[in-house]
C-alpha positions as CSV (number, residue, x, y, z in Angstrom):
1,X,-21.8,13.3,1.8
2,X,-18.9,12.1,-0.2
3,X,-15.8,10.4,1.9
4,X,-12.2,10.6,0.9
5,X,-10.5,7.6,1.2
6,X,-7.0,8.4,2.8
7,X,-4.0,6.5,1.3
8,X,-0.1,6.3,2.4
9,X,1.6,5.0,-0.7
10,X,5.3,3.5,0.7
11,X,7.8,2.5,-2.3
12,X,11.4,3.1,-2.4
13,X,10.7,3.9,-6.4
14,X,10.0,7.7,-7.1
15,X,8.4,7.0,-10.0
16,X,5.9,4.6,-8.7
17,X,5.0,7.0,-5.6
18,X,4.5,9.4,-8.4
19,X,2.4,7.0,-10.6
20,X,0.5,5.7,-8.4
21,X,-0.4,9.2,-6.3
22,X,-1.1,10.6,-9.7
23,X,-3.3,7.4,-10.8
24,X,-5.2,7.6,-7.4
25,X,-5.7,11.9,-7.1
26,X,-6.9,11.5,-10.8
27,X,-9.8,9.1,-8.9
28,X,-10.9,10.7,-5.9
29,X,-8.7,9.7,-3.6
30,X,-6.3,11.6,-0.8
31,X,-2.7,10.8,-0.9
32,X,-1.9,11.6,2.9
33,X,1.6,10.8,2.3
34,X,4.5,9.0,0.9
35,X,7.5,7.0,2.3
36,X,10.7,5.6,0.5
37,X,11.4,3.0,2.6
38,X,9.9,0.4,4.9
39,X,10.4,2.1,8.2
40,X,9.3,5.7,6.8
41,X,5.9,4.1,6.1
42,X,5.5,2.3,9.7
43,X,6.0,6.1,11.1
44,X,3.8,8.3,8.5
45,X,1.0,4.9,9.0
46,X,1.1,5.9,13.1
47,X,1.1,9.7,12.3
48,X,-2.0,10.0,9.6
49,X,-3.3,6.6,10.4
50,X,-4.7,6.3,6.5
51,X,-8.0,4.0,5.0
52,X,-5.4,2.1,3.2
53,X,-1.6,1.7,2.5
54,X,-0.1,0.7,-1.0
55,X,3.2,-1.1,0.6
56,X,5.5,-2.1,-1.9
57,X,7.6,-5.4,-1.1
58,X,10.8,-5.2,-2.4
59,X,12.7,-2.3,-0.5
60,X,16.2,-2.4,0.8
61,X,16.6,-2.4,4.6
62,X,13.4,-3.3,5.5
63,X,11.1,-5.3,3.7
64,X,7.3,-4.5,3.1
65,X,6.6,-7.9,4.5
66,X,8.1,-6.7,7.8
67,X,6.4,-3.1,7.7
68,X,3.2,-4.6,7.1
69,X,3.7,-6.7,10.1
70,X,5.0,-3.6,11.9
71,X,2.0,-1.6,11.0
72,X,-0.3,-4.6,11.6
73,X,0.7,-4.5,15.4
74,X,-0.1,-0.8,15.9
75,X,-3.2,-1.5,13.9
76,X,-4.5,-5.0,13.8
77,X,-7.9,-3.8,11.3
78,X,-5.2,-1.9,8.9
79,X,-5.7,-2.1,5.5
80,X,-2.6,-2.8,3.5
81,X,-2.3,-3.6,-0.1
82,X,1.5,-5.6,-1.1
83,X,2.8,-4.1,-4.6
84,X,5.1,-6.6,-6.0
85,X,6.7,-7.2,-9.5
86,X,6.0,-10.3,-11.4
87,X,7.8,-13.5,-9.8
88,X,7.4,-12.6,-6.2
89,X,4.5,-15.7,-5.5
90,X,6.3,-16.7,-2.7
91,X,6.3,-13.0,-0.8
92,X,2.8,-12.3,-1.9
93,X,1.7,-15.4,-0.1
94,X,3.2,-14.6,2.9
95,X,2.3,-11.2,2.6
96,X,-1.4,-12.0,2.8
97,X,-0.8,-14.6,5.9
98,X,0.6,-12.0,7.6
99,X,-2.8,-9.6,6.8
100,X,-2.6,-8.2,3.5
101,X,-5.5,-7.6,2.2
102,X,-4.7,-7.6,-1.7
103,X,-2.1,-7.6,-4.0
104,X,-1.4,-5.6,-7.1
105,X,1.0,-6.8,-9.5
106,X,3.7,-4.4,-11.6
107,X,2.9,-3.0,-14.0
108,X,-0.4,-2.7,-13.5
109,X,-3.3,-1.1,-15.4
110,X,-5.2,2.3,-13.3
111,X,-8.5,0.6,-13.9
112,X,-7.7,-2.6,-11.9
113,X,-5.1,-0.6,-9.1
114,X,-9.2,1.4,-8.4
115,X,-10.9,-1.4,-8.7
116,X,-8.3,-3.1,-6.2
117,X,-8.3,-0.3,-3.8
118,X,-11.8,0.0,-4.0
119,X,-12.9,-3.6,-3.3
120,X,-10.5,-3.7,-0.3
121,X,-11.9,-0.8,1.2
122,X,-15.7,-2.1,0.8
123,X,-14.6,-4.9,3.4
């Protein structure tokens, strides 16, 4: 029996929910849903309650690194993955104490955003 892997992607960038939903379809996997904004992701993580969550960092309002946090209280064993451009060391750090399991830097290559996803889920 083959398992879908469920995935919320949450950027406030059209074009990277697009690119990554159409990177991860293309691989097997079930986009559940998207949000544009920090806040949006918190509520569609409660509602679908997704394998894994591509969480970008940089959004206005709230940041990821306060979603992830968010969604980390409803779910301490969630699986979230920080999406950051290059520069952001100091976020991605925090990001991971405060339960990120990865990190996937912009732009990134489809072969290593799978591998990425993959390896996280395996844990």
């Amino acid at each position: 029996m083959i398992i879908i892997k469920r995935i919320l992607i949450v950027d406030d960038a059209a074009f990277m929910r697009l690119t990554l939903k159409m990177m991860l379809e293309k691989n097997g996997f079930e986009v559940v849903d998207e949000a544009e904004n920090s806040q949006a992701g918190v509520e569609k993580y409660k509602k679908h309650q997704p394998d894994l969550v591509t969480m970008d960092i940089t959004m206005p309002e709230l940041s990821g690194i306060d979603a992830l946090k968010a969604i980390k209280k409803i779910d301490p064993d969630a699986k979230v993955i920080m999406v950051s451009a290059m520069g952001q060391q100091a976020m991605i750090m925090e990001a991971i104490k405060n339960g990120a399991k990865s990190f996937i830097v912009k732009p990134f290559k489809e072969d290593h955003l799978i591998k990425t996803l993959n390896g996280v889920l395996a844990i």
